[in-house]
C-alpha positions in Angstrom: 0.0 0.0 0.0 1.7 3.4 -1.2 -1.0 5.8 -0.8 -1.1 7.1 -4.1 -4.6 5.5 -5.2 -8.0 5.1 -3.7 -7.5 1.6 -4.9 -4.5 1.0 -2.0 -6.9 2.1 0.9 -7.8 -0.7 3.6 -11.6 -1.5 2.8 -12.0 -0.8 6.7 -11.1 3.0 6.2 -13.5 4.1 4.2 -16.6 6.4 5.9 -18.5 4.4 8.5 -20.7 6.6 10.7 -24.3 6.7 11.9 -26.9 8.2 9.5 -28.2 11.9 9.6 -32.0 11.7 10.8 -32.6 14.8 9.6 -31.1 13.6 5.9 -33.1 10.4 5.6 -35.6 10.4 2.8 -33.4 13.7 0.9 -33.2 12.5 -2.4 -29.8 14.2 -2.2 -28.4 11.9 0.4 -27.2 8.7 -0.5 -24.3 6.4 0.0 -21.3 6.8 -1.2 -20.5 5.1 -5.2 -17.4 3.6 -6.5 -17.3 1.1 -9.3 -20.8 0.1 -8.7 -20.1 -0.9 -5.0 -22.0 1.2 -2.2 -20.0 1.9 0.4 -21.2 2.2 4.4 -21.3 6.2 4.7 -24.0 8.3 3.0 -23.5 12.1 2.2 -25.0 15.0 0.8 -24.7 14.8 -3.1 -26.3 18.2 -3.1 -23.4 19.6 -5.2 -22.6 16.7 -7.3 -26.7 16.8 -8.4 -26.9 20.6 -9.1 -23.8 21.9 -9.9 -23.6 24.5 -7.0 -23.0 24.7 -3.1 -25.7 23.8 -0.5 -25.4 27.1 0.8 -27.2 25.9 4.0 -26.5 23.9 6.9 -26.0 19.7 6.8 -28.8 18.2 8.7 -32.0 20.1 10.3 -30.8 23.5 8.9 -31.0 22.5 5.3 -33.7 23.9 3.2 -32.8 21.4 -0.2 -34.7 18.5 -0.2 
């Protein structure tokens, strides 16, 4: 493992954390894609969807749904 690809990481190192209550059922908030396997974290794809910052809090201070 050199560090130079995501493809070296330990599969125990990516994002494992608890889901956002506030976030579940945001069609902007899904898991996390790579090569068609779905990882354990789930984010805010906000940006990735639109094209342009959230501009609002993650969690109960976001107006995007």
């Amino acid at each position: 493992m050199n560090g130079n690809s995501i493809d070296d990481a330990r599969m125990d190192a990516f994002f494992d954390w608890p889901p956002e209550p506030e976030c579940i059922g945001c069609r902007h908030y899904r898991g996390i894609h790579r090569g068609g396997l779905i990882r354990r974290g789930r984010v805010c794809h906000y940006l990735l969807d639109t094209g342009h910052a959230r501009n609002c809090p993650f969690g109960s201070g976001c107006i995007h749904r």
